[in-house]
Structures are given as structure tokens and as C-alpha cells.
N, C-alpha and C positions, 0 to 999 in steps of 0.2 A: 323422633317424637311426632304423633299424629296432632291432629287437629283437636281431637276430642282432650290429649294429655296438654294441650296448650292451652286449648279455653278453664281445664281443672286448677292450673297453677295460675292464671289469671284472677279468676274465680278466688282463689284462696287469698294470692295477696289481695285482691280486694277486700277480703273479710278484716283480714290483720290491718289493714292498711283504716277503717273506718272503728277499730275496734281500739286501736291504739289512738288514732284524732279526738275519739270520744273521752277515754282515759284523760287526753293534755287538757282537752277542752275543761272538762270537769276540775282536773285542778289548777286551771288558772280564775276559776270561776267565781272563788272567793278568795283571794290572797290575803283581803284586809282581815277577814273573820280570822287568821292564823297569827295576822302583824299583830290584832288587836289582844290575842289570846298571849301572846310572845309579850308584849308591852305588861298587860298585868300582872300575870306572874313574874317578870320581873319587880314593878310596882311592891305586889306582897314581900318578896325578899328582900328590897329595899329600906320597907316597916320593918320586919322583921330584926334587921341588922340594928335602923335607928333605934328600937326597943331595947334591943340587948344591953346599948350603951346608956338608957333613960329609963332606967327601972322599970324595963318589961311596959312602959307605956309610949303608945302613940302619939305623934306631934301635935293631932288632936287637945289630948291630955295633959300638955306639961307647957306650964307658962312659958311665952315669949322669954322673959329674962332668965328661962333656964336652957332655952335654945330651941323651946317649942314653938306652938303657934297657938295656942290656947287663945289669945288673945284678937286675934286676927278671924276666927269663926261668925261668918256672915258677914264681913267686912271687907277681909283679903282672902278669898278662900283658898288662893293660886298660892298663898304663901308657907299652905300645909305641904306643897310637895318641894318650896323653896328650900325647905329648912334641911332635907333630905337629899341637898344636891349632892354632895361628897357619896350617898349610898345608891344614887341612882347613877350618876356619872353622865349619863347624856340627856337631854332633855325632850330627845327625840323620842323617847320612852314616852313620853306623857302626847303624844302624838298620833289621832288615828288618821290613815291616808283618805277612808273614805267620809273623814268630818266636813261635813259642808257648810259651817260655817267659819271653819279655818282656812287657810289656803295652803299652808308653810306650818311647819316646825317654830317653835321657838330656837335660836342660836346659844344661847347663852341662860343664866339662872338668876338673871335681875329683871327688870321689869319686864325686858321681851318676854317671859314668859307667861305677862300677868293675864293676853286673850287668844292663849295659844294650847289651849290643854284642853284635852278631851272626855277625861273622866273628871267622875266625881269621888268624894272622899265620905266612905262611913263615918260617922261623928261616932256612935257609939260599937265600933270593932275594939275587941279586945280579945287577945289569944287564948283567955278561958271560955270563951265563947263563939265556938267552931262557926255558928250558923247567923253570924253578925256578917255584916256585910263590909267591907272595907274598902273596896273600890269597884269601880264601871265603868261600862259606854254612858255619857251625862247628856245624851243625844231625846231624852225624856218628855214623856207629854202623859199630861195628867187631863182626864176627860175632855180630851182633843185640843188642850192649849201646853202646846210648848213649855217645859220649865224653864222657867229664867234663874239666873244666876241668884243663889242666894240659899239660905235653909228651905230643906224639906222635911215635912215631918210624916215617915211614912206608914204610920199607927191611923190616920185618918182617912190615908185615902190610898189608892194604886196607881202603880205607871205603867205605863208600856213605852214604845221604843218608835221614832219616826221611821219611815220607810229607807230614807237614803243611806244610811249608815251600815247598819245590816239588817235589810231587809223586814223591818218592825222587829227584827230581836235586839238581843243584846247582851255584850261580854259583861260578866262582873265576878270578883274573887271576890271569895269569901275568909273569914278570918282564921280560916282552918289549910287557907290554902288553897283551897280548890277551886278551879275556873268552870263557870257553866252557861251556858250558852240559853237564858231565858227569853221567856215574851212578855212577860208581866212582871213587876214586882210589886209588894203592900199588902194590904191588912184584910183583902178581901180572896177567901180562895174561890181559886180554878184553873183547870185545867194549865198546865204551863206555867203556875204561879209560886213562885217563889215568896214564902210569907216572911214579912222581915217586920221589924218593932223598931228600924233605925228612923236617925237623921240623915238625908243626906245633905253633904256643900256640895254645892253644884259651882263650877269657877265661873 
């Protein structure tokens, strides 16, 4: 082999060699945008199941003393994915890695998990209504102030998404099932804008 066939196969694994680092690079580059996408859809199948067993309604929808959380909307908002523990099974589900104002997982499905959840809960998702919104990243800022815990009514106004989470977007299923990766949600369109007529709980 000459010189000139040495520096060719040199040459080449360095192509492969910077074309596969680029590849790894890229997907370790969002992990959480995949954790967060994996977390909701489960989230929805876990609605989904609780419905089956509550007359097709969400825990939203159906009085505490029927095993919902009707009751607890604006109060306990943490206690709409309580009610659901048996259908979600871990709590780590209600968990994104890159929430920054959590540190940890919730353990358990009693109080540890009452400032440990990362998304928010559509109030008004219901399976005859594909384009309701049913869960999120609750990472939320409405004309540059943070949403705090509590209702949101999103007929008046729009969100976008803080930087640290993902990136000013955000995960959110819809009540049809679908996960999509917005930058805006509310009542005002553009570009990127996901138009919704919900409430959200934010926990």
C-alpha cells in the first residue's frame, strides 16, 4: 500500500468517523423532548383506560365521591392524576427530566406527588373532541409572566413555553391522542399556534 492509498483510507475513516459523532451528537441532544413525548402518551392511555371504567368521562368530570376529582379543580389540581394511580402505575410518568422547578420524581401517589408533576391537565378534553387539549409541558408563561399553579382560561389569552424545558416549545396531547411538539397555545392565531378554547390545571 503507498502513501497516497494510506492517506485515502485515513481520509475516509475520518469522514465516517465525524459523520457518525455528528449522528450520536444529535441524538443525545434532546432526550427529554422524547422522555416528555413517551410520558404523555402514556398520560393519554391512562385517561383513556380511567374513562372506559367512568362513563367515557374524565377525572376532570366525575365527582370525587364517584372516584373523580371534579372536586379538587383549582384546589388540588395534582389530585386529577392521583385518582388515576392504578392506570398510570408509576409516577415517574408525570415527570419531565428537564423541569426546573422540580429536582426528583415523585416516589409514591400521596402527597409526594402534590409539587412533583410536570404537566397540566385539559379541564375541558373529552374524546368526542379530537382538538381539546388533555395534557402538557405546564412549564407556561403568559405575556412573559410564568403561569402559576391554578386555572387557566385559554379563550382569553396565549402561552408559550419558558426556555429551559424545551427550548420555548412544548409537549402536549391532544384528546385524540396525538402528541405535538408546539410553541404557542390560545385564542390568538400564528404561526406555530395551536388554537384551543380550554381550561388548563396547572399543579
Amino acid at each position: 500500500m503507498n502513501l497516497f492509498e494510506v492517506m485515502v483510507v485515513i481520509s475516509i475513516t475520518l469522514i465516517v468517523a465525524v459523520v457518525l459523532l455528528s449522528a450520536l451528537a444529535k441524538s443525545h441532544r434532546h432526550p427529554s423532548r422524547l422522555w416528555c413525548a413517551n410520558n404523555l402518551k402514556q398520560v393519554d392511555l391512562a385517561c383513556r383506560i380511567w374513562a372506559g371504567d367512568n362513563g367515557d368521562k374524565y377525572p376532570p368530570e366525575v365527582a370525587v365521591t364517584n372516584g373523580g376529582a371534579r372536586e379538587w379543580i383549582g384546589v388540588e389540581n395534582w389530585k386529577v392524576f392521583q385518582v388515576m394511580s392504578n392506570e398510570l402505575s408509576t409516577p415517574q410518568i408525570l415527570f419531565c427530566r428537564q423541569d426546573e422547578l422540580r429536582s426528583t420524581c415523585a416516589t409514591n401517589f400521596s402527597d409526594d406527588l402534590k409539587d412533583k408533576i410536570s404537566y397540566f391537565v385539559g379541564l375541558e378534553a373529552k374524546e368526542n373532541d379530537p382538538q381539546a387539549l388533555l395534557s402538557g409541558d405546564a412549564n407556561l408563561v403568559v405575556n412573559g409572566t410564568p403561569v402559576s399553579s391554578g386555572i387557566w382560561d385559554l379563550r382569553t389569552c396565549s402561552a408559550t413555553w419558558t426556555k429551559a424545558r424545551h427550548d420555548k416549545s412544548g409537549y402536549i396531547v391532544m384528546a385524540d391522542g396525538s402528541i405535538q411538539l408546539a410553541t404557542r397555545i390560545g385564542s390568538i392565531a400564528a404561526a406555530g399556534t395551536i388554537i384551543a378554547t380550554n381550561r388548563l390545571a396547572i399543579p
